[in-house]
C-alpha positions as CSV (number, residue, x, y, z in Angstrom):
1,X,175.9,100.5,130.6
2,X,173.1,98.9,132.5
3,X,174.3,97.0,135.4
4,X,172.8,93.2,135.1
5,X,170.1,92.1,137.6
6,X,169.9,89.9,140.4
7,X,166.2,89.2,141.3
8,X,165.3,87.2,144.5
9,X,162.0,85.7,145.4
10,X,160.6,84.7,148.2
11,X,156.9,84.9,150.0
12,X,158.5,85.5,153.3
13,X,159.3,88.8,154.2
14,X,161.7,88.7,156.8
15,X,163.6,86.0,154.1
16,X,163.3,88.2,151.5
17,X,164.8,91.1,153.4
18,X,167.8,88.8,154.4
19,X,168.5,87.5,150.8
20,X,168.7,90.8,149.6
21,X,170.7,92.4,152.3
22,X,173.0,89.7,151.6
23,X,173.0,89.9,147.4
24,X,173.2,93.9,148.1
25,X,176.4,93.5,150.5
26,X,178.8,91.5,148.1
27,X,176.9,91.6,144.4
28,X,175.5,95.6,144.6
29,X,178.5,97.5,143.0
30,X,178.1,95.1,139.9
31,X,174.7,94.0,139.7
32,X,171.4,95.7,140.4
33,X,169.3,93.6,143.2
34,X,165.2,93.3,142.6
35,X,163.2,91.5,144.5
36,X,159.9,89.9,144.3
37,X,157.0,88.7,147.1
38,X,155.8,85.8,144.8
39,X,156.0,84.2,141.5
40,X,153.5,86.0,139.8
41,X,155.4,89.4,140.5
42,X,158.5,88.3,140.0
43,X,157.0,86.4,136.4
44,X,155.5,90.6,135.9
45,X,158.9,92.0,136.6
46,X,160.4,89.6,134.1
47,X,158.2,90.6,131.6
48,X,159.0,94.5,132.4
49,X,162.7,94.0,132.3
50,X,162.8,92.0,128.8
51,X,160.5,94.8,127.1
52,X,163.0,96.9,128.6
53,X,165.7,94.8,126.9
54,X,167.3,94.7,130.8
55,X,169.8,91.9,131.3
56,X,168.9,89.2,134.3
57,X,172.1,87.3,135.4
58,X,170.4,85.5,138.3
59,X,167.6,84.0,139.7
60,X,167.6,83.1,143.2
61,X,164.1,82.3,143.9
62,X,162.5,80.1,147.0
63,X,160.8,76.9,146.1
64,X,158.0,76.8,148.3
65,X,155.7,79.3,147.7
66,X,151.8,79.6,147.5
67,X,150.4,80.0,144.2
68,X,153.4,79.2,142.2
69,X,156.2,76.7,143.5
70,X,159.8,78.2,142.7
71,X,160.4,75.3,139.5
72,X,157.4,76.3,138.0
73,X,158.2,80.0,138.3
74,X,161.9,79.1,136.8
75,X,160.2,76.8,134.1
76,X,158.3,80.1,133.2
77,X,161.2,82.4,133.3
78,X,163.3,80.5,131.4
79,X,161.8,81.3,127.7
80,X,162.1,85.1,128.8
81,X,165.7,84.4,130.2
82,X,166.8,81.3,129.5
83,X,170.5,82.5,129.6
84,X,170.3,83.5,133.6
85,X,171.0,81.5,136.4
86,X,169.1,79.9,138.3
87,X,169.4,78.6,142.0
88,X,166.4,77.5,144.1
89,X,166.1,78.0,147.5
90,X,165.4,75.0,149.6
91,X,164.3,73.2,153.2
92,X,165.7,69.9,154.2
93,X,162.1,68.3,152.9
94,X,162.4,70.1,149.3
95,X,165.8,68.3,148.4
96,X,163.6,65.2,146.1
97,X,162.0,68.6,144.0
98,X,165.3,69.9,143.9
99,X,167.2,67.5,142.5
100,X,164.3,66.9,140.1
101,X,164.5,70.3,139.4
102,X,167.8,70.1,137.6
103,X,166.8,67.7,134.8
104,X,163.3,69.7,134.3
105,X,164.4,73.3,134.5
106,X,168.0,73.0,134.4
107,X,168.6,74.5,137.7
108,X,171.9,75.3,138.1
109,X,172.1,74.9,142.0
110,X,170.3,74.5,145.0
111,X,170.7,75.9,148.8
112,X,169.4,75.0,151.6
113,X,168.3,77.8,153.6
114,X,169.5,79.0,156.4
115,X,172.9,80.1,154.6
116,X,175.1,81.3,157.1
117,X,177.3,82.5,156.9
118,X,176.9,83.7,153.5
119,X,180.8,84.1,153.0
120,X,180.9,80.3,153.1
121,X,177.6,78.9,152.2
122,X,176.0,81.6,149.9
123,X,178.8,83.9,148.0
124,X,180.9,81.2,146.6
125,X,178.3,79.3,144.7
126,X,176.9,82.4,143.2
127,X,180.2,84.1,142.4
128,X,180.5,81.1,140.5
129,X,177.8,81.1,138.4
130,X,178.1,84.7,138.0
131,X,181.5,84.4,136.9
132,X,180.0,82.0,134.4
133,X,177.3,84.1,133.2
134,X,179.6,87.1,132.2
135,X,181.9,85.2,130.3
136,X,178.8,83.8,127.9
137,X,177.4,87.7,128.1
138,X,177.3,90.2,125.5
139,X,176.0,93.5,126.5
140,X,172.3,94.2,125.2
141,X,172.1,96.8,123.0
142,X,170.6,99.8,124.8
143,X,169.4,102.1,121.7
144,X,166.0,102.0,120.1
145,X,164.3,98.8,118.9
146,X,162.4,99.0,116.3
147,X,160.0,95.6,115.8
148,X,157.8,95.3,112.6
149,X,157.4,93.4,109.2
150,X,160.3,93.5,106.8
151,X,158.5,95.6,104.0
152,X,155.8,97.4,105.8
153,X,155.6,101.0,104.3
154,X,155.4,102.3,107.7
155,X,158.6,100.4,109.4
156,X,160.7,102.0,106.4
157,X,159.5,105.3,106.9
158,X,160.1,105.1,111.1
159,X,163.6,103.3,110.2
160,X,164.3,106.1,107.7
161,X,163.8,108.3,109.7
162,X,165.4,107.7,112.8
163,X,168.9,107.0,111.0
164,X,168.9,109.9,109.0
165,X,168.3,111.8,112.4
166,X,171.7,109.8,113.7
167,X,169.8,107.8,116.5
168,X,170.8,104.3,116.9
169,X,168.1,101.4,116.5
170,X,168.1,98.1,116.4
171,X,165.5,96.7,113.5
172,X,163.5,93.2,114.8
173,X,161.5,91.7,111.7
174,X,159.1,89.6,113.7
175,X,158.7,87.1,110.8
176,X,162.2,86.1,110.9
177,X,163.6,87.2,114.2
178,X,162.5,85.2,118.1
179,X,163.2,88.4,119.6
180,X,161.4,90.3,117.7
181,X,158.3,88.1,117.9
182,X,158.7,87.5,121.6
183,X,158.5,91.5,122.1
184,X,155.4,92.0,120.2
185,X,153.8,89.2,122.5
186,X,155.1,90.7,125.5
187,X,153.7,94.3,124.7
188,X,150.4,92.5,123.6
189,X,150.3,94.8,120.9
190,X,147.6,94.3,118.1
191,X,149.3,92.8,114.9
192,X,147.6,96.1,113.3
193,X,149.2,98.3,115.3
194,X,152.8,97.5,114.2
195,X,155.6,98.4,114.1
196,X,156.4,99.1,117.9
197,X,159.3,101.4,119.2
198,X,160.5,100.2,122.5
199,X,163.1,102.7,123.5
200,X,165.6,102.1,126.0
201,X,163.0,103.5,129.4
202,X,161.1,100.7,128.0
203,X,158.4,103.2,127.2
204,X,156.6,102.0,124.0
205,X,155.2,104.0,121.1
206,X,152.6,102.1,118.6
207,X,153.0,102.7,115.0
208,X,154.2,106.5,116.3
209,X,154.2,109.9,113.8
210,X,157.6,111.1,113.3
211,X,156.7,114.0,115.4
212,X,155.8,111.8,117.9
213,X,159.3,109.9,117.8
214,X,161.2,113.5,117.9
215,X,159.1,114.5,120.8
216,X,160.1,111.4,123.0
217,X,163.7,112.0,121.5
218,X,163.8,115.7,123.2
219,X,163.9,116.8,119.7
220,X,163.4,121.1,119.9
221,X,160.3,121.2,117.7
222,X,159.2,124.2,119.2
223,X,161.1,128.0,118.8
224,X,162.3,129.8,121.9
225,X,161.9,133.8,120.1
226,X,159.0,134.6,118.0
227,X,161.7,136.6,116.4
228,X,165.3,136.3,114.9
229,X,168.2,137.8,112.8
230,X,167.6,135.0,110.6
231,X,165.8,131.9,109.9
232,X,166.9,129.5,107.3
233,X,164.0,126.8,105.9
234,X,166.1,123.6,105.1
235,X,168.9,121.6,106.7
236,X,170.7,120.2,103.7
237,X,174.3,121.1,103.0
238,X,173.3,125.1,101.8
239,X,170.7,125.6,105.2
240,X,173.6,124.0,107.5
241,X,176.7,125.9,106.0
242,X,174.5,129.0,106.4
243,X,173.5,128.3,110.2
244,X,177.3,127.5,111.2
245,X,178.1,130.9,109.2
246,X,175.4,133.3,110.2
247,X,175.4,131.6,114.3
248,X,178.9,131.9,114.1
249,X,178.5,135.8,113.3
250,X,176.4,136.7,115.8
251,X,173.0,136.5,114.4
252,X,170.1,135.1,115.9
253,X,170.2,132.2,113.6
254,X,166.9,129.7,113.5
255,X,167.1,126.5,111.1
256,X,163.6,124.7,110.0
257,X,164.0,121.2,108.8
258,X,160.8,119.1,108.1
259,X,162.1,115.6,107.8
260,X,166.2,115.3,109.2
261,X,169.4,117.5,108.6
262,X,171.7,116.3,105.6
263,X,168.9,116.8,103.2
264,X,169.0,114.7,99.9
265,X,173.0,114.5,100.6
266,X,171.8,113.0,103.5
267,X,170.9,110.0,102.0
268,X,174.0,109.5,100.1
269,X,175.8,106.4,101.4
270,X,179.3,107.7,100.2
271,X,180.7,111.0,99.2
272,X,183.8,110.9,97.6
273,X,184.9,114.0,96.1
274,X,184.0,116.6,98.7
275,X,187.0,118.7,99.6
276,X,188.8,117.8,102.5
277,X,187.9,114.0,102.9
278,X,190.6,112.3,100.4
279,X,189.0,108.9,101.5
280,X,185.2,109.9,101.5
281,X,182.5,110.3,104.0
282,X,179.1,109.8,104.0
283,X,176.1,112.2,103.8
284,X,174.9,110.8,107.7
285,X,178.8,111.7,108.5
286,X,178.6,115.1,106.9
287,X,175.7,115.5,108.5
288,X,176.4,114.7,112.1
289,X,179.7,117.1,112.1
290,X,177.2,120.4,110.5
291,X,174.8,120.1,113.0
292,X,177.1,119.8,115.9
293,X,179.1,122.8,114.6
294,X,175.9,124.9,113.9
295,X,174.4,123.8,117.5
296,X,178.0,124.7,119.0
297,X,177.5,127.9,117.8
298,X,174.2,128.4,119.0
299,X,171.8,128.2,116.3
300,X,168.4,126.9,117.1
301,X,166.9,123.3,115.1
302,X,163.3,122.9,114.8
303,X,162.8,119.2,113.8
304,X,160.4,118.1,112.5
305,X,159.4,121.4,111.8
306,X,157.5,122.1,107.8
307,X,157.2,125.5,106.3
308,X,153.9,125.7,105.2
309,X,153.5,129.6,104.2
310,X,155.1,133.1,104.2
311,X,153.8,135.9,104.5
312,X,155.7,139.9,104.5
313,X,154.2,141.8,107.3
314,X,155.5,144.8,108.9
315,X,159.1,144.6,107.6
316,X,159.4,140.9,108.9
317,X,159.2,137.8,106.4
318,X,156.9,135.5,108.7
319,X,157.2,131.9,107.8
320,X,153.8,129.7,108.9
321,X,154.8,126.6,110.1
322,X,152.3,123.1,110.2
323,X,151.2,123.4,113.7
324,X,150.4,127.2,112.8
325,X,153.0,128.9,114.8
326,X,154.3,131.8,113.3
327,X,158.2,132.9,113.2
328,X,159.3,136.5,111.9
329,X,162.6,137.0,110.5
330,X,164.7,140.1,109.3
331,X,166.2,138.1,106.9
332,X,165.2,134.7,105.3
333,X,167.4,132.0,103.3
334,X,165.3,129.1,101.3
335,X,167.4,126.0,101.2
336,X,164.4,123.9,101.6
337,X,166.7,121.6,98.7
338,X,164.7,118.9,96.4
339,X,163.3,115.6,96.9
340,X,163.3,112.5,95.0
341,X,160.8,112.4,91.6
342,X,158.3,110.0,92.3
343,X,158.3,107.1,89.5
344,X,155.0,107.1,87.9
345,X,154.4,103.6,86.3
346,X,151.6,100.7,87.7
347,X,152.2,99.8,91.3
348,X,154.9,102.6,92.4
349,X,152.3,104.4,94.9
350,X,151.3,101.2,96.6
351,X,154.8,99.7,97.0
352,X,156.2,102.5,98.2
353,X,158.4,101.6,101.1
354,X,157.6,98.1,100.6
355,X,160.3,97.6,98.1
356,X,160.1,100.6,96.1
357,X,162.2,102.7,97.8
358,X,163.5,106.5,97.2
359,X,166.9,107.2,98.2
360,X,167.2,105.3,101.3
361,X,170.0,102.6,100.2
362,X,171.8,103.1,103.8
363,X,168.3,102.4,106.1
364,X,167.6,99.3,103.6
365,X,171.2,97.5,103.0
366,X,170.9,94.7,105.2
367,X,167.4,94.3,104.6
368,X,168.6,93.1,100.9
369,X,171.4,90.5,102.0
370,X,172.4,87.9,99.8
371,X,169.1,89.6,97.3
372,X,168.9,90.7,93.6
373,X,168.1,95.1,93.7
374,X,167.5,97.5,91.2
375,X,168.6,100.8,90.9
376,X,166.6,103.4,88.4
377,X,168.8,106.8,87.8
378,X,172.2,107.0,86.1
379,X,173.2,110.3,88.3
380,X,175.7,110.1,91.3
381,X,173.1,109.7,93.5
382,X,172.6,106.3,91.9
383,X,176.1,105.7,91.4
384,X,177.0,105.7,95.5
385,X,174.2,104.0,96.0
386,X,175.0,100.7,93.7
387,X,178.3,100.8,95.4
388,X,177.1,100.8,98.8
389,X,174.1,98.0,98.0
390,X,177.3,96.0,96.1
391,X,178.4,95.3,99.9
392,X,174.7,93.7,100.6
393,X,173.1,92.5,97.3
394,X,174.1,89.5,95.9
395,X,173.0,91.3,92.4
396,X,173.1,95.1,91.8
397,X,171.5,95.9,88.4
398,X,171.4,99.9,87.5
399,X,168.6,101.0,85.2
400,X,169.3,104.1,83.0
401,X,167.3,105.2,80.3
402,X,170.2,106.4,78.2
403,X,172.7,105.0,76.2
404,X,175.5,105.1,79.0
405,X,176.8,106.2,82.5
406,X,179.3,108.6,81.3
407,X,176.7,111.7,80.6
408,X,175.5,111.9,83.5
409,X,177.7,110.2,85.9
410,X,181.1,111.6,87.8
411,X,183.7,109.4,85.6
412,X,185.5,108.0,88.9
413,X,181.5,106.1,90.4
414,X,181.4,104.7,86.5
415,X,185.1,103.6,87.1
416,X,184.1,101.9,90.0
417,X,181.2,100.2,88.8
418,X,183.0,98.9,85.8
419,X,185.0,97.1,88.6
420,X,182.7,95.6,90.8
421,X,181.5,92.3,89.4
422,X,177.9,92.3,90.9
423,X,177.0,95.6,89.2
424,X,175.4,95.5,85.9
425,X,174.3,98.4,83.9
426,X,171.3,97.9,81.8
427,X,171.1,101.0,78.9
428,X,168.3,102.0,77.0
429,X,166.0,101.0,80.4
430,X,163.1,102.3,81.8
431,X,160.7,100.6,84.4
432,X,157.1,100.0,82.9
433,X,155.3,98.7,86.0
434,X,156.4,96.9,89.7
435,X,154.2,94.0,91.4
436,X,153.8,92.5,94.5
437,X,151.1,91.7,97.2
438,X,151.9,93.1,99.5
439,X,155.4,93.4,98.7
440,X,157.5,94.0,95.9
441,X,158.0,90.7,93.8
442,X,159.1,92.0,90.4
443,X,159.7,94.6,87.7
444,X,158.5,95.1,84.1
445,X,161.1,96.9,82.2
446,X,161.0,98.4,78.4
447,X,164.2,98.3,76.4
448,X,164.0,101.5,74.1
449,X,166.6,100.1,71.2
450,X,164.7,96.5,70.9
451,X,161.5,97.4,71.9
452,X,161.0,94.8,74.2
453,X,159.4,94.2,77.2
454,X,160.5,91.8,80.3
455,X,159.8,90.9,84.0
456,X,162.3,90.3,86.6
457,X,161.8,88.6,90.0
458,X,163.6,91.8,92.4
459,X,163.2,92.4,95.8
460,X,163.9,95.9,96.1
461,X,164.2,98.8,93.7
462,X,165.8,102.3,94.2
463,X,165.0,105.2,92.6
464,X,166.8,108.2,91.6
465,X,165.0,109.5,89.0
466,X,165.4,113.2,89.2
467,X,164.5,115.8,91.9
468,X,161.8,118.3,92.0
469,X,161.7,121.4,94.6
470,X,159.6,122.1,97.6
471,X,158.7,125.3,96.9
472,X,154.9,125.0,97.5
473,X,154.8,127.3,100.5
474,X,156.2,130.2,98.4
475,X,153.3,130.7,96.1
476,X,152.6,133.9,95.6
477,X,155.0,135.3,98.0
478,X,158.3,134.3,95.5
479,X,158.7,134.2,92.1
480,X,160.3,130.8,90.9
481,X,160.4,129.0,87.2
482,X,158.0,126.9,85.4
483,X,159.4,123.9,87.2
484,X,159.4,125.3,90.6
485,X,162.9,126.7,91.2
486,X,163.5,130.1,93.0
487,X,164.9,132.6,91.0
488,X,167.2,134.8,92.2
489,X,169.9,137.7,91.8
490,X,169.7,138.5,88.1
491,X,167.1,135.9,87.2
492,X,164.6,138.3,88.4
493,X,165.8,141.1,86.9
494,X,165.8,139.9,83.4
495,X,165.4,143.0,82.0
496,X,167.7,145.1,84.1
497,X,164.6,146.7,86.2
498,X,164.2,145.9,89.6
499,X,161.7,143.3,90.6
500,X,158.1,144.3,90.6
501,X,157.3,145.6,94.8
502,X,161.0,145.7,95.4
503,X,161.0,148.2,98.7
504,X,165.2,148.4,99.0
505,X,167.2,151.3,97.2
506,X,169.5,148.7,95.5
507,X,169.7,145.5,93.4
508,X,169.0,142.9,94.3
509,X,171.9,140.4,95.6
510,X,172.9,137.6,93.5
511,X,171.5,135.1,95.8
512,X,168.5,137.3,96.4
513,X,165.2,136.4,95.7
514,X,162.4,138.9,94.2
515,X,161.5,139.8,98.2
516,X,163.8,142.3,99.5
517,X,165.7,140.0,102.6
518,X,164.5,136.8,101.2
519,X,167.8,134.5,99.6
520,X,167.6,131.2,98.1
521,X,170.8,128.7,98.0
522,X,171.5,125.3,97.1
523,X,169.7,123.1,94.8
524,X,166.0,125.2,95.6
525,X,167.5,127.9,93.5
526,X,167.5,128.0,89.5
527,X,170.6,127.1,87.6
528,X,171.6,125.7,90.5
529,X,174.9,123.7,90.6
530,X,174.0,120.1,91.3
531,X,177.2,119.8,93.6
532,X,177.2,119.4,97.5
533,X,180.3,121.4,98.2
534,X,178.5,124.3,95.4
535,X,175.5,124.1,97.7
536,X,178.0,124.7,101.0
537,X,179.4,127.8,99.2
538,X,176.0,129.1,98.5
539,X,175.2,129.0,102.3
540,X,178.5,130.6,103.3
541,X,177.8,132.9,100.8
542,X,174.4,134.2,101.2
543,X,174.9,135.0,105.1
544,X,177.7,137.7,103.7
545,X,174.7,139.0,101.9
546,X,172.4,138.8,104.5
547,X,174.9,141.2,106.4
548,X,174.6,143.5,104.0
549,X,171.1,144.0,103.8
550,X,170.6,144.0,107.6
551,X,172.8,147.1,108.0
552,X,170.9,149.1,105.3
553,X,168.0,147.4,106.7
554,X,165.2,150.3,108.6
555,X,163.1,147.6,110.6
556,X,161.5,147.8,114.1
557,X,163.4,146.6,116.9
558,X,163.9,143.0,117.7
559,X,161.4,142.7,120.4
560,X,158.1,143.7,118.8
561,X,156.7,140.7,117.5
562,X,154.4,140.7,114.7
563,X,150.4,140.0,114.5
564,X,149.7,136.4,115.5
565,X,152.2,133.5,116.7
């Protein structure tokens, strides 16, 4: 924890020097002692400190001084810290300003200078007040700050990201929130440039990238090798379950994730039937204990880190990344997972992350306090999530196109909902168009069995409409379905031949793809089960078959690196 601050002021060196030596001597194991040579430093240092979010407990600051007198520097540092106190050192002559000081800066006391000793003139006064300070103190919160509108696209995406990557922020909507507005004047940052990150160094990033944020965050987004036993594309439940297994077994084990580990389960606010967790967990939880297991184990996580090609060169599968490094693997697992389907009515693209709002019920919950949400899906995915807003929203309204939950929803989240009374299911429901300038104000919705249409006021809508695979970077390389899926094992053998350019003198492995040493698991592959503790197995499962094709594998050694990189 930060220790608080004492700062003294004074324009007189040798004064200075002695009010410091004497804070230092009783106040230095609890408090940190700064000093200043005038009011406009010490007014400089303020403004430092409170961009840093660092806590001031007292002011001790000489009255006369050229330039700026020491009430009109307290009368200035008061709307930075009004909270600290304040004592002004004074000469026998200075009394009349003192005492006027009290009723027009609320100076708490006054000393006359000299103090010695300072065990009888100086420490019990300010041992005093600080006693008084602490009790009214609460301990600043020292992780990131994040200060932006409420529904800018871009303070979503930077709040997203950051807690789906498990690092603490603190969100300031400088519409609503002093603090928030007081830091965007303090940074003097342009009103376009928003949102800010101030993190706890006070070192502030404008509007940043998210590989911008990981780099500050000592985020690895670069490899060590330029070769490995294997390299896995994905961080959802199938990639991590593979890294814990494959690290764990002494390969060389490399996992690429392009936005944060957890994947689409990631998102999910609670998890209630995963093995093992009688009480639930959610998909941050899950999350957090993978990637420490997989890291304790030694595997290597590029993040953020996209796959953007693959090539087969030289018995190596080479996957391209963004920043066109090149990694070669001997063997290669897709479990690059699925995102969110992209609703495709009026308004959707330009609200997006300014009320319309993909997954991402966890980063927006108290956003929506005391509001009225939508939800769009009738999946689990949607289920969790209308249990998790029901905590937030004054009104949780579900939107499925069918005629009921029950088809498509595990039967204990449709329990649930049944039982919450600020969840409603509208059936027979699709969204027509959203509107809002330049947020979302309301929904147009269709209703199948009347053939109607209506428009509700909402202030947020969540969708879970589907998925769709990220697959792009495959083309040409591996064969997946007409939607995009990778097939594997038997699907690309569907007429019990071997895959067209299949180099190996067997079968292909259930989990294989088409390339021999390329595997597919979780939700990328087709006919995939939909499940998060399916997708786990899939992981665990395909690094057993990874073994076996590395020890019938006939590749160069490790340390020749192919062309490029």
């Amino acid at each position: 924890m930060k220790k608080p601050i004492i700062l003294a002021v004074d324009d007189e060196p040798a004064v200075l020097a002695a009010v410091a030596r004497d804070l230092r001597r009783r106040y230095g194991a609890e408090y940190s002692i700064l000093k200043a040579a005038s009011g406009d430093a010490a007014l400089e240092a303020l403004r430092e400190l409170k961009v840093a979010d660092e806590p001031v407990a007292l002011l001790v600051v000489d009255q006369r001084m050229p330039g700026m007198s020491g009430v009109e520097l307290i009368a200035e540092a008061i709307r930075l810290y009004p909270d600290a106190r304040r004592v002004l050192l004074t000469a026998y002559s200075d009394t009349d300003a003192a005492i006027r000081a009290i009723n027009e800066v609320r100076l708490d006391h006054y000393l006359m200078k000299p103090w010695d000793p300072p065990e009888e003139r100086l420490y019990p006064v300010l041992t005093d007040l600080l006693d008084d300070w602490r009790a009214h103190w609460q301990p600043p919160f020292e992780g990131v700050r994040v200060a932006g509108h409420r529904w800018s696209s871009e303070g979503h995406r930077i709040r997203d990201y950051l807690a789906r990557n498990l690092i603490p922020y603190r969100w300031l909507d400088v519409e609503d929130d002093e603090e928030g507005r007081q830091l965007v004047e303090l940074t003097a940052v342009d009103a376009a440039a928003l949102p800010i990150v101030v993190f706890p160094d006070g070192t502030q990033l404008d509007r940043p990238s998210n590989a911008a944020l990981a780099a500050h965050m000592g985020f690895q987004t670069r490899a060590e090798s330029k070769v490995y036993d294997l390299v896995i594309v994905g961080a959802g439940p199938a990639g991590l379950a593979a890294a814990v297994y494959g690290a764990s077994e002494g390969l060389g084990t490399l996992l690429v994730e392009c936005e944060a580990p957890g994947g689409q389960a990631g998102l999910s606010s609670r998890i209630e039937n995963y093995l093992g967790f009688p009480v639930g967990l959610s998909g941050n939880d899950l999350a957090r204990r993978a990637v420490a297991q997989a890291k304790r184990f030694g595997t290597e996580i590029l993040t953020p880190a996209r796959a953007v090609g693959l090539e087969i060169r030289d018995g190596y599968r080479v996957v391209k990344l963004e920043d066109d490094t090149e990694i070669a693997a001997q063997a290669l697992l897709i479990a690059t997972g699925v995102s969110y389907r992209m609703l495709d009515v009026p308004g959707a693209d330009r609200l997006a992350g300014a009320g319309v709002f993909y997954g991402a019920a966890i980063t927006e919950a108290f956003a929506v306090r005391d509001k009225d949400v939508f939800i769009v899906g009738g999946g689990n995915s949607a289920g969790q999530a209308a249990m998790y807003l029901s905590g937030f929203a004054t009104n949780v309204t579900i939107l499925v196109r069918g005629r009921s939950l029950a088809s498509s929803m595990s039967s204990y989240l449709v329990a649930q909902i049944d039982e919450t009374p600020n969840i409603s299911v509208r059936t027979s429901t699709a969204v027509t168009e959203v509107e809002g300038e330049p947020w979302l104000e309301s929904i147009q919705v269709w209703n199948s069995s009347t053939n109607t249409t209506e428009t509700l006021p909402a202030h947020a809508l969540f969708v879970f409409i589907g998925a769709v695979p990220k697959t792009d970077w495959l083309s040409g390389v591996v064969e997946c379905d007409g939607r995009g899926f990778v097939l594997c094992g038997p699907a690309v053998m569907p007429d019990g031949k071997r895959p067209r350019g299949w180099t190996a003198p067997r079968d292909p492995f259930w989990l294989e793809t088409g390339v021999p040493g390329v595997f597919a698991a979780g939700d990328v592959r087709h006919r995939s089960t939909k499940r998060i503790a399916a997708a786990v197995g899939e992981g665990a499962m395909a690094v057993t078959f990874i073994h076996q094709h590395l020890s019938g594998a006939v590749l160069a050694p490790r340390s020749l690196a192919p062309a490029g990189g």
